[in-house]
N, CA, C and O atoms as a GROMACS GRO file, in nm:
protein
  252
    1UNK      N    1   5.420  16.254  -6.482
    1UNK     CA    2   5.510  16.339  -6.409
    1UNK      C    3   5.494  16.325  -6.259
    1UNK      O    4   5.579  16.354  -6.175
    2UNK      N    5   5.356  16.271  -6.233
    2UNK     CA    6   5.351  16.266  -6.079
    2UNK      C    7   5.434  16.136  -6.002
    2UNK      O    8   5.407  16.105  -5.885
    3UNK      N    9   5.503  16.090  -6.055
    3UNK     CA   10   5.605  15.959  -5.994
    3UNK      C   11   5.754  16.093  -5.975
    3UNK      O   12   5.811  16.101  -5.866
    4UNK      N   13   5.781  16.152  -6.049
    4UNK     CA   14   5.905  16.254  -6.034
    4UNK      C   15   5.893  16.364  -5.949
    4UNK      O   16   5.984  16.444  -5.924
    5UNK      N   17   5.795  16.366  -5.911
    5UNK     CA   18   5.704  16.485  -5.775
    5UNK      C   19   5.693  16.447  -5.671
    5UNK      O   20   5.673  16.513  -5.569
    6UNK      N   21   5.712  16.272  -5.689
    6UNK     CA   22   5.726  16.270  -5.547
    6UNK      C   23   5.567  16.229  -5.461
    6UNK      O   24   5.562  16.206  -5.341
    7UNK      N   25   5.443  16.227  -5.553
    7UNK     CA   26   5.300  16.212  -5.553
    7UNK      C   27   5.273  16.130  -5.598
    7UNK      O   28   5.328  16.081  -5.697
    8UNK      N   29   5.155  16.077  -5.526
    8UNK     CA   30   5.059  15.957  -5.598
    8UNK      C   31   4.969  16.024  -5.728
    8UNK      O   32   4.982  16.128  -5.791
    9UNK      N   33   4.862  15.896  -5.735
    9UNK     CA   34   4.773  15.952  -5.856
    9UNK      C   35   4.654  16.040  -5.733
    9UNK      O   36   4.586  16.142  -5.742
   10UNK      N   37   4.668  15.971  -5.660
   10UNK     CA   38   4.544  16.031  -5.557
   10UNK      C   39   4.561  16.198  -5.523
   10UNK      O   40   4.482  16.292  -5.529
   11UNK      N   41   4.680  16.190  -5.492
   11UNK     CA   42   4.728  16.332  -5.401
   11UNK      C   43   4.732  16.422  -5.538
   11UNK      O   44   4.665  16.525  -5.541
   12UNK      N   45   4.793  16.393  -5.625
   12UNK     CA   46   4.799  16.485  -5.771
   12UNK      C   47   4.638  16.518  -5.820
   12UNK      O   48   4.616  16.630  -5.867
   13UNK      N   49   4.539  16.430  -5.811
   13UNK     CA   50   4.376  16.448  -5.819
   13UNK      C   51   4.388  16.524  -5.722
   13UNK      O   52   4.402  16.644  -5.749
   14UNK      N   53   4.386  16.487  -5.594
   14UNK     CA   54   4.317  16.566  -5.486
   14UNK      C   55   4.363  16.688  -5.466
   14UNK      O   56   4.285  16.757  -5.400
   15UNK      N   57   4.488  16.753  -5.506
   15UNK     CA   58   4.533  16.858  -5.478
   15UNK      C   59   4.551  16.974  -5.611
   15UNK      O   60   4.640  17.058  -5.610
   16UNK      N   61   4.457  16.961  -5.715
   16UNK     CA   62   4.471  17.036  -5.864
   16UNK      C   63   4.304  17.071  -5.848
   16UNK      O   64   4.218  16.987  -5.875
   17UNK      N   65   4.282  17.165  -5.816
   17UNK     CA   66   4.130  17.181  -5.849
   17UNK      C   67   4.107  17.248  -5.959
   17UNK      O   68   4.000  17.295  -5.996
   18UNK      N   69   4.239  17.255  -6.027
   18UNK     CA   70   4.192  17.303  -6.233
   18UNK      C   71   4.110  17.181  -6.246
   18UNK      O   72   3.999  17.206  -6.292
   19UNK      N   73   4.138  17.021  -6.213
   19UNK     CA   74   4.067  16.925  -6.342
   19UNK      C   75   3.944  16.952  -6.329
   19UNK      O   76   3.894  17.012  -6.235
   20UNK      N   77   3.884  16.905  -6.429
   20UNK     CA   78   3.758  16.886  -6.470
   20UNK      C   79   3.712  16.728  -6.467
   20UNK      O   80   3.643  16.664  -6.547
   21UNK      N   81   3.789  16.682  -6.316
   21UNK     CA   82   3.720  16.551  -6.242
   21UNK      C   83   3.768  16.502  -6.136
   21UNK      O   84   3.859  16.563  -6.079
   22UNK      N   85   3.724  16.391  -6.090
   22UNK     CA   86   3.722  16.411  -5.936
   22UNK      C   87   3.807  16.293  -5.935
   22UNK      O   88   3.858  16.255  -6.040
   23UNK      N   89   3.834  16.209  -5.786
   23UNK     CA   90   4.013  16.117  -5.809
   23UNK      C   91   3.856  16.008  -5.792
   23UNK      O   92   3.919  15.907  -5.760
   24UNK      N   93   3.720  15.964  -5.790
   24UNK     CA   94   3.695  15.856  -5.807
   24UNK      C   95   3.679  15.806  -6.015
   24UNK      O   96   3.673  15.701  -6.080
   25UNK      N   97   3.680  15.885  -6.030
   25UNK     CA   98   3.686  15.928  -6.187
   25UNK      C   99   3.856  15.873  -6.262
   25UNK      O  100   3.868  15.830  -6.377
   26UNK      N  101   3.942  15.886  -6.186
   26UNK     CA  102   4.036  15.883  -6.240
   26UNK      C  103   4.120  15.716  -6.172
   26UNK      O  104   4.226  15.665  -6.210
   27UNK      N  105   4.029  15.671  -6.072
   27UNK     CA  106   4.061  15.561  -6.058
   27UNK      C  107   3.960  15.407  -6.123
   27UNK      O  108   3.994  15.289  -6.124
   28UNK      N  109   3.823  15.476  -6.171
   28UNK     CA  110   3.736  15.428  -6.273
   28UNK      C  111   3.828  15.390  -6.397
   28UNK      O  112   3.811  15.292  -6.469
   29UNK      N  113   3.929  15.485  -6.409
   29UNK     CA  114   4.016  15.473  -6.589
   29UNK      C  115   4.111  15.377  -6.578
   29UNK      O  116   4.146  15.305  -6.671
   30UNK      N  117   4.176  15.371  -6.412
   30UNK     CA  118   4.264  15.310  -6.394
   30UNK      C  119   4.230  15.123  -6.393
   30UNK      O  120   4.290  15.019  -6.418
   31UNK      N  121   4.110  15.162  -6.354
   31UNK     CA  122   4.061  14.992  -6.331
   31UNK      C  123   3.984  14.901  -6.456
   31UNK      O  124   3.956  14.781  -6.464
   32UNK      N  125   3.968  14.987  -6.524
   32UNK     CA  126   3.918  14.962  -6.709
   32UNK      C  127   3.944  14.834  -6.729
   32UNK      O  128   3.945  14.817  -6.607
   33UNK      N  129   3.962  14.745  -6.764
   33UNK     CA  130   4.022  14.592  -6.816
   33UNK      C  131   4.073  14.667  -6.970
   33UNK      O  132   4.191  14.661  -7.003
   34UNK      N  133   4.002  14.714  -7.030
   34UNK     CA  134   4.017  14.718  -7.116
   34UNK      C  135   4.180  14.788  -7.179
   34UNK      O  136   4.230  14.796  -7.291
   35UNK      N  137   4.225  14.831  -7.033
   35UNK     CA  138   4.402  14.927  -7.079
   35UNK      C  139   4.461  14.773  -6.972
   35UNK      O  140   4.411  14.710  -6.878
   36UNK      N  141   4.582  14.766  -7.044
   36UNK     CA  142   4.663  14.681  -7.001
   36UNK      C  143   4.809  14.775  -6.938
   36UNK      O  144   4.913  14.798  -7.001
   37UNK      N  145   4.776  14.817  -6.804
   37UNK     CA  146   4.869  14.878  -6.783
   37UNK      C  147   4.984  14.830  -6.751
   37UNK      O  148   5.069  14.919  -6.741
   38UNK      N  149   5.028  14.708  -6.725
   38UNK     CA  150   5.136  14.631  -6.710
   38UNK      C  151   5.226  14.595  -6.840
   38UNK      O  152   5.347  14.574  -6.836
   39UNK      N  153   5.146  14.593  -6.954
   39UNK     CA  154   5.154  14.605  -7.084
   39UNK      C  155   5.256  14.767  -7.123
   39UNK      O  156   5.375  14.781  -7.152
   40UNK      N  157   5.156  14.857  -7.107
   40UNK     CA  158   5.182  14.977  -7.114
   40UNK      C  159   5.340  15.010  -7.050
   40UNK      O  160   5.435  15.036  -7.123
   41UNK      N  161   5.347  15.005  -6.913
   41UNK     CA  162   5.460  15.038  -6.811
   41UNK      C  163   5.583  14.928  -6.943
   41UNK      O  164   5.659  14.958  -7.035
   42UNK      N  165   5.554  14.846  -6.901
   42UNK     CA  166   5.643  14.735  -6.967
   42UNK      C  167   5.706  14.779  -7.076
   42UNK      O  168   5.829  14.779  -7.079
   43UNK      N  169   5.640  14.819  -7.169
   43UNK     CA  170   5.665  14.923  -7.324
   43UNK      C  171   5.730  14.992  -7.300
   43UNK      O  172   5.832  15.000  -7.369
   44UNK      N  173   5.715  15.069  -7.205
   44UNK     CA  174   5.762  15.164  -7.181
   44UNK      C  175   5.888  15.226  -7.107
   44UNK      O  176   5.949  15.332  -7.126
   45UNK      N  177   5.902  15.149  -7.038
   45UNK     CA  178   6.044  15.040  -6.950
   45UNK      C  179   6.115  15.021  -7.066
   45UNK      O  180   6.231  15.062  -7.078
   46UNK      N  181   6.053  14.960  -7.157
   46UNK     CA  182   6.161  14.921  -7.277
   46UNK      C  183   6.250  15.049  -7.396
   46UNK      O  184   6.362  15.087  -7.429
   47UNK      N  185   6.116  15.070  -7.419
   47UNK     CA  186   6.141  15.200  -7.482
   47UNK      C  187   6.278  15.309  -7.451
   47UNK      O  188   6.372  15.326  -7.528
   48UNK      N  189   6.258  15.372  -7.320
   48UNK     CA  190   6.334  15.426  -7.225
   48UNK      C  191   6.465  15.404  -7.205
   48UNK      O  192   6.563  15.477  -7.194
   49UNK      N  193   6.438  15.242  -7.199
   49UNK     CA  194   6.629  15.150  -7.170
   49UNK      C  195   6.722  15.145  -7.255
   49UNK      O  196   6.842  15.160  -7.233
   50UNK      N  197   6.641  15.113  -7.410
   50UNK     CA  198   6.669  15.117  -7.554
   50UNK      C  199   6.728  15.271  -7.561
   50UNK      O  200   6.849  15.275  -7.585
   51UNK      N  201   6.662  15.401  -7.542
   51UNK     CA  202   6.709  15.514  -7.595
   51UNK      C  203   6.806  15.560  -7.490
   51UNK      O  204   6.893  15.645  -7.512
   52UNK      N  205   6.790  15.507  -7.389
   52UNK     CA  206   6.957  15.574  -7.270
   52UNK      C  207   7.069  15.466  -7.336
   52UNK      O  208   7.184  15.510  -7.341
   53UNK      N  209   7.042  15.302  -7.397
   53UNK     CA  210   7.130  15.222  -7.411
   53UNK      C  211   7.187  15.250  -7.536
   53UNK      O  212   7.299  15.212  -7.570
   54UNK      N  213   7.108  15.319  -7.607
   54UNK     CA  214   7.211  15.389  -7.732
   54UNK      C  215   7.262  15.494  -7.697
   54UNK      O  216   7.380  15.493  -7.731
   55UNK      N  217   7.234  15.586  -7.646
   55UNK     CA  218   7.313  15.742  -7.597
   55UNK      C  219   7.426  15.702  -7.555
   55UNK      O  220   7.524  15.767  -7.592
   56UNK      N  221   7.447  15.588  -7.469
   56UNK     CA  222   7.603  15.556  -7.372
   56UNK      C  223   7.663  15.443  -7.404
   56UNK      O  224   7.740  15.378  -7.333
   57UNK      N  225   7.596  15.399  -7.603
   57UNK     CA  226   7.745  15.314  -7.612
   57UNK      C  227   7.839  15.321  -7.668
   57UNK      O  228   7.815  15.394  -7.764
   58UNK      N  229   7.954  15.284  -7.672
   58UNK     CA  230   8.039  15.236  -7.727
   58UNK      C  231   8.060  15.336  -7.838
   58UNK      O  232   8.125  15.440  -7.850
   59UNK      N  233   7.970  15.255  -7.922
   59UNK     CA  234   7.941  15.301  -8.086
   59UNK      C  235   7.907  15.431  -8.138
   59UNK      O  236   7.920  15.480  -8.250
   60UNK      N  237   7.856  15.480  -8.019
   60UNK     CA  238   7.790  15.651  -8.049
   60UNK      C  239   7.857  15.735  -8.118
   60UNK      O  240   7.977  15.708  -8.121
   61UNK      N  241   7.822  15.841  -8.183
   61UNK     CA  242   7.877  15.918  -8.279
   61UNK      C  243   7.980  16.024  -8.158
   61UNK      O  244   7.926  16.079  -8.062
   62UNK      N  245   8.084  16.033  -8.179
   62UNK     CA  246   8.139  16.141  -8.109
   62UNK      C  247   8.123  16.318  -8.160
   62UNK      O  248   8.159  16.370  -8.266
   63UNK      N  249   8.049  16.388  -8.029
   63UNK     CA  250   8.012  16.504  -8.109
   63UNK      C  251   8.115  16.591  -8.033
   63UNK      O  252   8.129  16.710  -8.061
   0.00000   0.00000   0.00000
């Protein structure tokens, strides 16, 4: 949600003192090898395009 706010990942850490961690903590997760976030985004890009590209075609059920 913090891309629709208008915030980074930094400023959304730095400015919530509910979490229960700090923004070097949350850029440790980001740098993992082990998550393929280009992977992830990508999926997800897709995902997204697919469900607006059926809502507005053609074919859609008229309600």
């Amino acid at each position: 949600m913090l891309p629709f706010q208008g915030i980074n990942l930094a400023q959304g850490v730095v400015s919530n003192p509910a979490l229960d961690f700090e923004k070097d903590a949350a850029y440790d997760f980001l740098k993992n090898p082990k998550h393929n976030w280009r992977k992830f985004m990508l999926g997800l890009v897709a995902l997204v395009t697919r469900f607006f590209d059926v809502q507005t075609s053609e074919q859609r059920e008229k309600v």
